[in-house]
DRENZA-13790 format. One record per residue (C-alpha): residue number from 1; x, y, z. Coordinates in Angstrom, 2 decimals, always signed. Each point is the difference from the previous one (the first is absolute). Layout:
BEGIN
  resi        x        y        z
   NUM        X        Y        Z
...
***
This chain:
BEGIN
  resi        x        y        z
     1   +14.83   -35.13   +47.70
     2    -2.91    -2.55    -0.93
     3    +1.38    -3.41    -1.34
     4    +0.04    -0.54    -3.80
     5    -3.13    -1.94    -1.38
     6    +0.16    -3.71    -0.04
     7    -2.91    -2.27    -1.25
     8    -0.75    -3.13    +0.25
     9    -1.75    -2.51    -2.58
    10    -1.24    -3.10    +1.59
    11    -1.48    -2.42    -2.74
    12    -1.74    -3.40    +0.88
    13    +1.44    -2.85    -2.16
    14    -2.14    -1.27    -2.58
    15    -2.70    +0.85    +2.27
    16    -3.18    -1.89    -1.04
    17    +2.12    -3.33    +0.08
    18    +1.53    +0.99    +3.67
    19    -3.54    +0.60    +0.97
    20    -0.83    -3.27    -1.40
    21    +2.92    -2.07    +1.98
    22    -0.32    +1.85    +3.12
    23    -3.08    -2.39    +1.12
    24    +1.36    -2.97    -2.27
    25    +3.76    -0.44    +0.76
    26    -0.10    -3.41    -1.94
    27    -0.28    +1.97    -2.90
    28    +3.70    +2.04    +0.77
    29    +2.04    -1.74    -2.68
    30    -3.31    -0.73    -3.00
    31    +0.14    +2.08    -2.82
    32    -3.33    +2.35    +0.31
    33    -2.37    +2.38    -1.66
    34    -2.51    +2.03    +0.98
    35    -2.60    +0.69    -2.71
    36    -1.94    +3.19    -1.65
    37    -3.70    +0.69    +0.57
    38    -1.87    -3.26    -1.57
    39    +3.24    -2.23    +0.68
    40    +1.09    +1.65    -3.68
    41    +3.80    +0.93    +0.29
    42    +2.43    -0.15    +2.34
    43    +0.75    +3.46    +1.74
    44    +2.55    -1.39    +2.85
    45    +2.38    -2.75    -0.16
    46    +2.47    -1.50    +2.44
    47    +3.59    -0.09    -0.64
    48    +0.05    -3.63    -1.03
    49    -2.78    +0.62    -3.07
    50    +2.46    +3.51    -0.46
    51    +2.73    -2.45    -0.78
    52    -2.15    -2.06    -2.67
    53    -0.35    +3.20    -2.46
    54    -3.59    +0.76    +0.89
    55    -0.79    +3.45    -0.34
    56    -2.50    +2.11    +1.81
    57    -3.80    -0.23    -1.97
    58    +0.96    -3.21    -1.44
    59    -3.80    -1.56    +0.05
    60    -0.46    -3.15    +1.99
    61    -1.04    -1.60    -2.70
    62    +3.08    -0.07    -1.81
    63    +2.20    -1.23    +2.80
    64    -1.55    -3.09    +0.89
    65    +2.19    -2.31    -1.45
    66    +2.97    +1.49    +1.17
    67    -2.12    +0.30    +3.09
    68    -0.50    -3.86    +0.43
    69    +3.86    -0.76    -1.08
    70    +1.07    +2.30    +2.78
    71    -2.81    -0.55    +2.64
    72    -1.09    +3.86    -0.07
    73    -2.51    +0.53    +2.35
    74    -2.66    +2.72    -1.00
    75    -2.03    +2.18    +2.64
    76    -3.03    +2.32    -0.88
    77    +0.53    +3.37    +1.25
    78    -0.85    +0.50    +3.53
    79    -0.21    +4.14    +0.55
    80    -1.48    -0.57    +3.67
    81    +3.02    -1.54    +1.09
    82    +2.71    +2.24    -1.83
    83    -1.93    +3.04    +1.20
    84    +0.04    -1.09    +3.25
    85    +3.56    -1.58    +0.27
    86    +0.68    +3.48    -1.88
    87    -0.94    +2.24    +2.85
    88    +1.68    -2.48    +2.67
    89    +3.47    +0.96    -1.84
    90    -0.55    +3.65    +0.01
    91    -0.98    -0.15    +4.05
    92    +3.45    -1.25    +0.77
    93    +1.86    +2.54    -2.33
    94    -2.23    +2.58    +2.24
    95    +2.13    -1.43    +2.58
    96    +3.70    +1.41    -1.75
    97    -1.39    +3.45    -0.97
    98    -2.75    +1.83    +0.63
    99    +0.31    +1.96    -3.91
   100    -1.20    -2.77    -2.20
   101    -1.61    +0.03    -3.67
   102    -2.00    -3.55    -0.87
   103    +0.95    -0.05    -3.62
   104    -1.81    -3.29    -1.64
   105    -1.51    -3.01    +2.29
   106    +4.23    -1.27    -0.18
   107    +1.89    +2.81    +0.59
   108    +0.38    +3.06    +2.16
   109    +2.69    +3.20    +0.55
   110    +1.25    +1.40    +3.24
   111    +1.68    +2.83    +1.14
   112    +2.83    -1.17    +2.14
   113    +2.16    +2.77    +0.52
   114    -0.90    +0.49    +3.34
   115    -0.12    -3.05    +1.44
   116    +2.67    -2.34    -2.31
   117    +2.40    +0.93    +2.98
   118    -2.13    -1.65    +2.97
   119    -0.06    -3.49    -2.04
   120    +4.10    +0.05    -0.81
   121    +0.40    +1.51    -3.25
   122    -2.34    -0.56    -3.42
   123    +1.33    -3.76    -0.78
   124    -0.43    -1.19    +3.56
   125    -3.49    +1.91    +0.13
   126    -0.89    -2.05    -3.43
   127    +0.87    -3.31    +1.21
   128    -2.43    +0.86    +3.40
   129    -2.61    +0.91    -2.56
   130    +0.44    -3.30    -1.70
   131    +0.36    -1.98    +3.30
   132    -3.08    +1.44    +1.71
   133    -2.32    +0.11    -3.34
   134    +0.91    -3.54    -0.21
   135    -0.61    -1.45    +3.08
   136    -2.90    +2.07    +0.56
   137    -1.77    -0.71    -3.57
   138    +2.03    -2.63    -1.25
   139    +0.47    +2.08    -2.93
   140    +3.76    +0.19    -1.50
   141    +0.76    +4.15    -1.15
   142    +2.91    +1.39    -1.20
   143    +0.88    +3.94    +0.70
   144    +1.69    +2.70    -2.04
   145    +1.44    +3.01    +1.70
   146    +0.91    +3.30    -1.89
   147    -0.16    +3.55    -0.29
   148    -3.01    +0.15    -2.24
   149    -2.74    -2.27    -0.43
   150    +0.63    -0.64    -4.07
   151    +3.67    -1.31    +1.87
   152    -1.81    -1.61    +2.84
   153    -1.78    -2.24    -2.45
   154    +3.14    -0.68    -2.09
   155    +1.45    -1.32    +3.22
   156    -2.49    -2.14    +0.58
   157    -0.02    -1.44    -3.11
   158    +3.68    -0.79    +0.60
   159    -0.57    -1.23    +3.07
   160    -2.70    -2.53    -1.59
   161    +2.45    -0.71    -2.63
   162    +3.75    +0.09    +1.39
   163    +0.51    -2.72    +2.48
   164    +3.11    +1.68    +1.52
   165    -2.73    +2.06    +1.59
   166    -1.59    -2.11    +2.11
   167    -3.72    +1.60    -0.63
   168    +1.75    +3.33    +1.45
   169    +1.26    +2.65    -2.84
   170    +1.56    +3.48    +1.58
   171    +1.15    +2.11    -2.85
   172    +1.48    +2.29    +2.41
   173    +2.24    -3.21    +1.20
   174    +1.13    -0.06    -3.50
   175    +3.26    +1.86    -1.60
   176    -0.61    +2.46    -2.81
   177    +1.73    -1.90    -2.54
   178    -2.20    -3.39    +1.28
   179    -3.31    +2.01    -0.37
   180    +0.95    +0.96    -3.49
   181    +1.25    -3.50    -0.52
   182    -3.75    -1.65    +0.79
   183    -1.60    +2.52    -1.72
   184    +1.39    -0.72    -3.34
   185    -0.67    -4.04    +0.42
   186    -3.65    +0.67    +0.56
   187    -2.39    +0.95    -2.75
   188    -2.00    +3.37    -0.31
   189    -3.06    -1.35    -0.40
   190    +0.56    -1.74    +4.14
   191    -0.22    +4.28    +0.43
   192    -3.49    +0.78    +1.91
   193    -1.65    +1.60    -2.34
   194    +1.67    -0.68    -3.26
   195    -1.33    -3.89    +0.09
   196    -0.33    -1.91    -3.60
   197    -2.22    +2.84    -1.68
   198    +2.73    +2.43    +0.19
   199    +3.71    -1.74    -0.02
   200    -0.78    -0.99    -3.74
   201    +0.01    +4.02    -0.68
   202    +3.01    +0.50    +2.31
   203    +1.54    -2.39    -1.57
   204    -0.73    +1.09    -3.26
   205    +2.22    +3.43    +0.88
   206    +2.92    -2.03    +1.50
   207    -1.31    -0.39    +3.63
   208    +0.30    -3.38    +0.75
   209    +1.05    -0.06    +3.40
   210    -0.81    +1.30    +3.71
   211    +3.19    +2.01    -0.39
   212    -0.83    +1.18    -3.43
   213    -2.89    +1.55    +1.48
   214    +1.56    +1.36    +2.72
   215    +2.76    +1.80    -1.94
   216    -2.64    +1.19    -3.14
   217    -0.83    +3.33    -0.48
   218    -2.77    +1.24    +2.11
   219    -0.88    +2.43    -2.28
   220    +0.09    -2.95    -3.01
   221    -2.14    -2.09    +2.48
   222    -2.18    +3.03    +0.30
   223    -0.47    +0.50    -3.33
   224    -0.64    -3.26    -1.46
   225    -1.86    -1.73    +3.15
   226    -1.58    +3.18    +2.39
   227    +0.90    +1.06    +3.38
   228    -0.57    -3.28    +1.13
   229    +3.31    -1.57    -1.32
   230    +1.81    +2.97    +1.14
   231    -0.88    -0.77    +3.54
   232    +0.70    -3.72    -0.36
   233    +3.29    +1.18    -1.26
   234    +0.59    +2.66    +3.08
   235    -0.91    -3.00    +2.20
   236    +2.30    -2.54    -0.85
   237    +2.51    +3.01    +0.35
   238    -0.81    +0.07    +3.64
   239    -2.45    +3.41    -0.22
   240    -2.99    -1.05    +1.56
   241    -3.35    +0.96    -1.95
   242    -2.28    -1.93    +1.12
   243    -1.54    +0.32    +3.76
   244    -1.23    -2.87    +2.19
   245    -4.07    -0.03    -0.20
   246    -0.95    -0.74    +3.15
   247    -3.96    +1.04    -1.13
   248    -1.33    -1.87    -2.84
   249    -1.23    +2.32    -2.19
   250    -4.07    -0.09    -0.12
   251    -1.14    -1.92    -3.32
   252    -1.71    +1.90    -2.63
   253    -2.13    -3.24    -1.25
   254    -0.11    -2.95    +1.23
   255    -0.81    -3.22    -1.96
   256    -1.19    -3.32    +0.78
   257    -0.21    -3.07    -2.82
   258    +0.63    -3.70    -0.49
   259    -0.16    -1.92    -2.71
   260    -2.96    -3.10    +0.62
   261    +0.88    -3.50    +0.86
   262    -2.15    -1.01    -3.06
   263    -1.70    +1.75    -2.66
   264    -3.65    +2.09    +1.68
   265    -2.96    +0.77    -2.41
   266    -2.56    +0.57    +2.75
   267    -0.42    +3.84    +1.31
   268    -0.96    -1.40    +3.14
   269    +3.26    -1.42    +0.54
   270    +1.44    +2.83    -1.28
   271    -1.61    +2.12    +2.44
   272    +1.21    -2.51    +2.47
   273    +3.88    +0.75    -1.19
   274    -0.42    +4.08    -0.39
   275    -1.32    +0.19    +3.34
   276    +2.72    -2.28    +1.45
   277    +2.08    +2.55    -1.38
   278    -1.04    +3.08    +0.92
   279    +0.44    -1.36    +4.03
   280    +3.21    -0.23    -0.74
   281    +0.82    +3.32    -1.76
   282    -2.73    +2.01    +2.54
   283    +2.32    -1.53    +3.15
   284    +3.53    +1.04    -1.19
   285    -2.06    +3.57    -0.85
   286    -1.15    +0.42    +3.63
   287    +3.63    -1.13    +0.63
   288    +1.50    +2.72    -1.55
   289    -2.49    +2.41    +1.46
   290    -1.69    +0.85    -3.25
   291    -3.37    +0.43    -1.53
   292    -0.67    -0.67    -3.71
   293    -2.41    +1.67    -2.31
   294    -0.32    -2.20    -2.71
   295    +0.21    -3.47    -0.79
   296    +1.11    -1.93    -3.52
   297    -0.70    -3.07    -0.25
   298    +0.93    -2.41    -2.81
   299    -0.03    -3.41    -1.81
   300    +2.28    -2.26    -2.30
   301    -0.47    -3.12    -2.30
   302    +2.85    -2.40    -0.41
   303    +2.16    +2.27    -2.69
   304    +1.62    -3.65    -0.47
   305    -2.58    -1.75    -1.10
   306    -0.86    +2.40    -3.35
   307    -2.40    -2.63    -1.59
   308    -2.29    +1.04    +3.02
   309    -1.87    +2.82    -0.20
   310    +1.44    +3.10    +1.69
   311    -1.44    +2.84    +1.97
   312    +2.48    +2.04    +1.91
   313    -2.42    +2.87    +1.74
   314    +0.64    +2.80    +2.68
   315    -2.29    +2.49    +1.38
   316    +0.14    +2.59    +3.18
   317    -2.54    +1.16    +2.55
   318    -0.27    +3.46    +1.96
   319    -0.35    -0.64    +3.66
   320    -2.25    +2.44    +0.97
   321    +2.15    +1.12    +3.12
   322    +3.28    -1.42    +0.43
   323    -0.08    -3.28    +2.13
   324    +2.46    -3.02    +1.30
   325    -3.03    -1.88    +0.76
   326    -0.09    -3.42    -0.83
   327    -4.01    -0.51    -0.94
   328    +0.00    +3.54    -1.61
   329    +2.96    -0.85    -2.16
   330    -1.39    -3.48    -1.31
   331    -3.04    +1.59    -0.73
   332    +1.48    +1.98    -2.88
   333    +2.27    -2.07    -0.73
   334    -3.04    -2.54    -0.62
   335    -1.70    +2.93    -1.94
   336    +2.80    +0.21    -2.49
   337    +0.43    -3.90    -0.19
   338    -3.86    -0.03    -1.28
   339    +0.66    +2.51    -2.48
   340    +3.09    -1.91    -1.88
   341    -0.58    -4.02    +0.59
   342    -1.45    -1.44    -3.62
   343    -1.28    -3.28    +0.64
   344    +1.47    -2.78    -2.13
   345    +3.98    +0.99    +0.44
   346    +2.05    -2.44    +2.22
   347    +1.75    +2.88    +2.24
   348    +3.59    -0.76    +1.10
   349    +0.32    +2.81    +2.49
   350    -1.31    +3.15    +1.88
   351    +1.26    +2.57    +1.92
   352    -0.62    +3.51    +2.49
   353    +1.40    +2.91    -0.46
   354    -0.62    +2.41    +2.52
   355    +0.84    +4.07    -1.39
   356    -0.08    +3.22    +1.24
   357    +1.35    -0.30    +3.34
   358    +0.02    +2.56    +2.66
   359    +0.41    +0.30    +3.71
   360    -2.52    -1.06    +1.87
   361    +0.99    +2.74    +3.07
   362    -0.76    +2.52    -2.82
   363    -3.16    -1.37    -1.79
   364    -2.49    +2.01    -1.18
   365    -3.45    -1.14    +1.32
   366    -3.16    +0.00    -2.52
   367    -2.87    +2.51    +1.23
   368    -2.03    -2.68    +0.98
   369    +2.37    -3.06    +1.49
   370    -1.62    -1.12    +3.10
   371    +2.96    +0.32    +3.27
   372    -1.88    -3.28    +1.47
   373    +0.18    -2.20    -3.75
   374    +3.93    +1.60    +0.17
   375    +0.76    -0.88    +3.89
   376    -1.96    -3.44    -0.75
   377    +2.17    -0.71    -3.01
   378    +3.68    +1.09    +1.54
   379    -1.34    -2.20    +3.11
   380    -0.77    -2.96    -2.35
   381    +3.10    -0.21    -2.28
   382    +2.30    +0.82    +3.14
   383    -1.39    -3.13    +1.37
   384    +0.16    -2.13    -3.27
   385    +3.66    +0.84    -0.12
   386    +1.02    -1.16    +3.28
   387    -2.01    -3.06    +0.12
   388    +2.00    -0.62    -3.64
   389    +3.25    +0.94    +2.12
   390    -0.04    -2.27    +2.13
   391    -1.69    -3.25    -1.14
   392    +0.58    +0.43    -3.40
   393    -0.06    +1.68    -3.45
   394    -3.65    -0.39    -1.21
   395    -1.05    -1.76    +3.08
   396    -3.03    +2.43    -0.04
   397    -1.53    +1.72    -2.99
   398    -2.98    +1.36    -1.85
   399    -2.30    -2.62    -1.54
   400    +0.37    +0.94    -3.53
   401    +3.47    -1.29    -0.42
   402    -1.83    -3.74    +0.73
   403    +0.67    -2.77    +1.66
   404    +1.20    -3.00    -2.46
   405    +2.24    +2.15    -1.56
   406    +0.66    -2.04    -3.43
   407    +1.66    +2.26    -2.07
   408    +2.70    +0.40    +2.58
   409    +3.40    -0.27    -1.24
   410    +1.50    -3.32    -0.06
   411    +2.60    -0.86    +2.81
   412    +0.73    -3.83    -0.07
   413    +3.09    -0.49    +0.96
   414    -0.31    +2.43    +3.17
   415    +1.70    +0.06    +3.08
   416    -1.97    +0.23    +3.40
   417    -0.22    +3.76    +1.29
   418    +2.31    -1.08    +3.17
   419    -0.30    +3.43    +1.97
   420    -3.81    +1.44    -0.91
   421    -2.32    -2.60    +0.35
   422    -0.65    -2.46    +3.32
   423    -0.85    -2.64    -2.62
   424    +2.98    -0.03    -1.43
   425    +2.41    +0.32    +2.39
   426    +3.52    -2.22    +0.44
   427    -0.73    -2.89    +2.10
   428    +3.39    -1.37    +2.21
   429    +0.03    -3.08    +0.67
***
């Protein structure tokens, strides 16, 4: 008789400041935030700024007297080093079980059924995660364990939460009557996917709690919310609905935008911006083993500036054979760029959208595509990804997206890319 599913939900604390204080341990005990795109709000903050009421999105602007009273430190968002310190995490949890779903860049399920028994039982197999994550990454994690993975993240949010856990939440280790017990002290919108859009309606019908939702109606929850509820619902009952993804699903579009550093009325900086862009969206395409047969490309003016004059203008362009190539995709996006810029706006943003994906093991071919140009092409961007691999994102591109690169997005305040670039390496001494 197979064992009864167990998952666990391994979450990295407040990772972007962890990331942060993993190459800077003199910054363990300072109150820190890491900032937005643009340094504009703050989208992680340590448990010290947690403690001073500042919620998540609060801009930077805002906080800097309470920032100077308190000696908060601010970093600029550093994505090379969180992806990469990302991907370190989910190599040792490879390590505990070979089923694994990588749920955000923070947090990822196993399946532990089969192998909870070789590490001592769930709790002691937690505390190994911990120990070896930690001293491996220097990253702190806490880990839920449960029958379903709506329960798996409730446990890990007690675990974060509940100090009498120790970073380690089994609800199996737990009595009936204590389950019950910590599921009516915790609110329903803590639930995975009820969150603050959907507790005010819950709440609204007298569901105010985790237990409340547990013990509604799943036909009432059905009725007023969709199947969706009704599975969150069967969940926290201990009726798994929801399997472990081991495959990320193939996108159906895949977008690429930043908001400038400062406000761009040129088109040949723009060009220099859309292009950058479309690298990036054409790499995580070839990624994901797709081709795309269109391309939308976009740009904003600063909606918060309305005194300034505003054009907000999209258009798309027909491949005409599906591609991932790099050049062939800038081209059109380039083409479409041409056909909405309108000299005289000061443009806040712009943005890629590649559509109408398909499998590139299944493309159709156009009568007259060339097998050399094709071979020549796969050859080219094959290579352009693994020089990019391994010395760096960006480290070699097409010339359109430029060279000076003023428009980029403004990043003052960050951190040195520790594991990615030789220049920027820790020095010991």
């Amino acid at each position: 008789m197979s064992a009864p599913q167990q998952f666990a939900l391994v979450d990295v604390n407040n990772f972007y400041v962890s990331c942060e204080r993993v190459f800077q341990p003199e910054l363990a005990t300072t109150p820190l935030v890491v900032l937005s795109n643009n340094d504009g709000c703050a989208v992680a903050r340590s448990n010290e700024v947690k403690s001073l009421g500042v919620r998540m999105g609060v801009p930077w602007f805002k906080m800097k007297d309470l920032a100077q009273q308190h000696g908060i430190r601010a970093f600029s968002s550093n994505y090379t080093l969180y992806g990469d310190m990302s991907n370190r995490v989910a190599l040792v949890l490879q390590d505990f079980s070979p089923e694994i779903e990588i749920y955000s860049i923070d947090e990822a399920f196993l399946r532990i059924e089969t192998v909870v028994q070789l590490y001592g039982g769930a709790l002691a197999m937690g505390q190994q995660i911990r120990q070896r994550v930690k001293r491996w990454t220097g990253l702190p994690v806490c880990v839920g364990v449960a029958p379903t993975k709506t329960l798996a993240k409730l446990a890990n949010h007690m675990a974060k939460k509940r100090p009498e856990f120790d970073g380690v939440c089994d609800l199996h280790a737990l009595s009936r009557p204590e389950r019950l017990s910590y599921m009516a002290d915790i609110d329903v919108g803590e639930v995975w996917g009820v969150g603050p859009r959907l507790a005010p309606r819950l709440k609204a019908i007298g569901i105010r709690s985790v237990l409340d939702l547990r013990n509604a109606s799943p036909k009432t929850l059905r009725t007023h919310f969709g199947v969706v509820m009704e599975r969150v619902c069967s969940e926290l009952r201990g009726i798994s609905c929801l399997e472990l993804e081991q495959v990320a699903p193939s996108k159906q579009q895949i977008m690429s935008s930043r908001s400038f550093g400062r406000s761009v009325e040129a088109l040949d900086e723009l060009r220099e911006a859309v292009a950058s862009y479309v690298a990036t969206a054409a790499e995580k395409l070839r990624q994901q083993g797709s081709v795309c047969a269109a391309v939308h490309v976009f740009v904003q003016c600063n909606a918060f500036r309305p005194e300034e004059p505003q054009n907000n203008a999209g258009t798309t362009v027909a491949l005409i054979s599906p591609s991932d190539d790099t050049i062939a995709l800038t081209a059109a996006a380039l083409r479409g760029l041409k056909a909405i810029y309108r000299p005289g706006f000061r443009y806040k943003k712009a943005g890629v959208m590649l559509t109408l994906l398909s499998d590139k093991r299944v493309q159709q071919g156009a009568l007259f595509d060339a097998p050399a140009h094709q071979a020549r092409s796969a050859a080219l961007m094959s290579a352009m990804d693994e020089v990019n691999r391994l010395f760096g994102s960006g480290m070699l591109r097409s010339g359109a997206s430029g060279t000076r690169r003023r428009w980029s997005m403004r990043a003052e305040n960050r951190s040195p890319r520790f594991t990615t670039r030789w220049d920027e390496l820790p020095i010991v001494s």
